[in-house]
N, C-alpha and C positions, 0 to 999 in steps of 0.2 A: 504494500500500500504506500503511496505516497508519501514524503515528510515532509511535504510543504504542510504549514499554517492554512489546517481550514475554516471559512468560515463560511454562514449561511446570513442572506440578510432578507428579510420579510418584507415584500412594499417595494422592491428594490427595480422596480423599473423606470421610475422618476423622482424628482425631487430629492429630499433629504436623504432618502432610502437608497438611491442611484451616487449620490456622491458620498453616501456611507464606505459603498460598494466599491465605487475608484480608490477612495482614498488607503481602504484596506488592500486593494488589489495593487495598487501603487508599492507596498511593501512585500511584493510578490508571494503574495498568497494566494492560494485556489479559493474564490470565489462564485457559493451559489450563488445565483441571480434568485430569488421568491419571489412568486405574484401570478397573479389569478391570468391577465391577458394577454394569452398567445403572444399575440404580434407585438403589443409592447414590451412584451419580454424578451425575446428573439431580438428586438430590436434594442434592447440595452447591450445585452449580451454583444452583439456583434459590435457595439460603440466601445464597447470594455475593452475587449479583442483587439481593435485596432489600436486603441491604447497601449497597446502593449498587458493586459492584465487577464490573468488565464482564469476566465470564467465559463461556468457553464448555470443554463435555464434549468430552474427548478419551478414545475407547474404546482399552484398553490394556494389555495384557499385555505384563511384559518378559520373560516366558519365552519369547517366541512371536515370532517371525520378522518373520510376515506379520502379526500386527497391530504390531509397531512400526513396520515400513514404512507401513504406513498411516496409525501415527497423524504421523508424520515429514510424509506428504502431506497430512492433514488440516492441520495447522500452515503447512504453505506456502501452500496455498490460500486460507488465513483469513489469515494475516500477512505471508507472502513473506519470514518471515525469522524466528530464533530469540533474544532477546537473552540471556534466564536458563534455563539447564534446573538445575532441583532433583530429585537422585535421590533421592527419598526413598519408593520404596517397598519394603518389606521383610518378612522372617519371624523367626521365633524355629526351626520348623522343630518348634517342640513338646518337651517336654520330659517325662522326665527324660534327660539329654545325659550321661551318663558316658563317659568314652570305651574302657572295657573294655566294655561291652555295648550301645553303641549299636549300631543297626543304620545299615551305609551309606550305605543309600537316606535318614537323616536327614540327616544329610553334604550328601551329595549334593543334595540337593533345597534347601538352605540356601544354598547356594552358587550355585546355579540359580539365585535371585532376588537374590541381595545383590549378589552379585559378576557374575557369565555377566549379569545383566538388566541392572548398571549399565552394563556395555561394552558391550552390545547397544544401550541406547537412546541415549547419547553418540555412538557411531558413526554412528548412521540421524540423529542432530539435528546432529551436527557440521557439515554442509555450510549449514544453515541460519543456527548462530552464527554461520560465518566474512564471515555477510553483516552480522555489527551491526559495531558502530563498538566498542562493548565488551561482548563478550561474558562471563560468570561461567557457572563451572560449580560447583555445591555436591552433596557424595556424604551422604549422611547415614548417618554414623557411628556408634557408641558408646564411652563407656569402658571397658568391657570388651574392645577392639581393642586397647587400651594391654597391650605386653606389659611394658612398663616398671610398667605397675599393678599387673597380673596376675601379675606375681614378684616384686613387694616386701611380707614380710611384714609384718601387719595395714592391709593396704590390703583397704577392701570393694570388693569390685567384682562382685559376683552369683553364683549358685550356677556349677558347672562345669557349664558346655556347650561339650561339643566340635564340636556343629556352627555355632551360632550365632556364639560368641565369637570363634571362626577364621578365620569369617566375616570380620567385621567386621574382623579384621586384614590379611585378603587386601584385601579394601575400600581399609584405605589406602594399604597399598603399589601397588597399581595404580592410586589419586591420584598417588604419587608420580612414578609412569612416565609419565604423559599428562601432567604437569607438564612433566617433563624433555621430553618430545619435542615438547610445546606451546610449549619457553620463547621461541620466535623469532616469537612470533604472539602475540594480544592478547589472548587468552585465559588466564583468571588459571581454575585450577580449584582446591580445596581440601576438605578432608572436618571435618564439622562431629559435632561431642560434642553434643545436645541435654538429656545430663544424665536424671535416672530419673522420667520422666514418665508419670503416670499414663495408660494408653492400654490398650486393647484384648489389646497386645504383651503385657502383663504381668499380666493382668487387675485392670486399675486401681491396684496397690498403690504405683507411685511415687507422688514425694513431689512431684512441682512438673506444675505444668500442661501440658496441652500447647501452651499460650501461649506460657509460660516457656520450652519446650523448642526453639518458632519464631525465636525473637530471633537465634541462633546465624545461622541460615540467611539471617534475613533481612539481614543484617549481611555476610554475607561473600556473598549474591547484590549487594549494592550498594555494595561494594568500588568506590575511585578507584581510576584508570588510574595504574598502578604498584606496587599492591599487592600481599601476597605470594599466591602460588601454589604450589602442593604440600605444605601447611600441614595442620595438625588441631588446629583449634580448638576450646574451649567458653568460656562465659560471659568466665571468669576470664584464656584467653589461651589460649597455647598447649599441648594435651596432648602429654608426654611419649608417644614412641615406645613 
């Protein structure tokens, strides 16, 4: 089997999740490509490739059972082993999110991918990490999961969305539990701030790249052996709970 540095990145056909991807692939590692759409995953993948960055497409829905089991087998077949999983694919769930007239099914369906998908595909790739020497697990986060943000008066942190936002805070409290239950293993996992990046999520209106928003991820995927675990990082350090 290989000993390049593997890693898999969830989401990873555009935006943050795509220059997750370069930037891990940049330090010559075999990178999966995850995500649901054919053609724009194909189509990452061959943008990678001519970069210079040995990736291959992993078909992927983390809603969906039996394609993350499969993509789980696809990854051992190709690599016999897991070293990075990066959850970085997610929703806003649409908006406008008030939480007197949201409808549930937006709730619901926000949580289905942020939260239900990150443990779905952590659980189907855990038995692959436990085969690296150091394994990292990165959730990709927001500021708007800081409830510490989110009730301190004139702190901006984005319009009120009760599905999204909630999200994101369920996100890292269940970093925090796989943390705690991980702590006897070498597995360091932590949830990452990528800060309000221009992407697709928002229809482009952040202010920083989705480069800028990768640094986060690529930094605490390559984390030394002792480093913290069950953390919520951005740029500047650690985000308040």
């Amino acid at each position: 089997m290989s000993e390049q540095t593997i890693a898999l990145v969830t989401g990873a056909n555009k935006g943050i999740g795509y220059e997750i991807a370069a930037g891990l692939g940049a330090l010559g590692w075999l990178l999966g490509v995850g995500a649901r759409d054919e053609e724009r995953r194909e189509s990452a993948v061959a943008k990678l490739r001519a970069a210079g960055v040995d990736a291959f497409g992993v078909p992927l829905d983390v809603t969906d059972d039996a394609s993350v089991a499969q993509a789980a087998k696809l990854v051992e077949d190709r690599a016999g082993r897991l070293d990075v999983l990066v959850n970085n694919a997610g929703i806003t769930g649409g908006m406008e999110q008030l939480p007197t007239t949201v409808d549930v099914a937006t709730v619901r369906t926000a949580v289905e991918t942020n939260v239900l998908g990150v443990i779905r595909v952590t659980n189907a790739m855990l038995p692959l990490l436990r085969r690296s020497r150091a394994p990292r697990i990165v959730n990709m986060s927001s500021s708007v999961g800081s409830l510490t943000r989110q009730s301190t008066p004139g702190t901006e942190v984005g319009p009120i969305a009760v599905a999204y936002a909630p999200s994101k805070t369920f996100l890292n409290a269940v970093t925090v539990q796989y943390a705690k239950e991980l702590s006897d293993t070498d597995i360091l996992i932590n949830a990452a701030c990528p800060g309000y990046c221009a992407t697709d999520l928002n229809g482009f209106r952040g202010v920083r790249t989705p480069q800028q928003g990768a640094a986060v991820a690529i930094r605490l995927a390559t984390l030394p052996d002792g480093g913290p675990s069950g953390g919520f990082f951005e740029d500047e350090g650690e985000v308040p709970w």
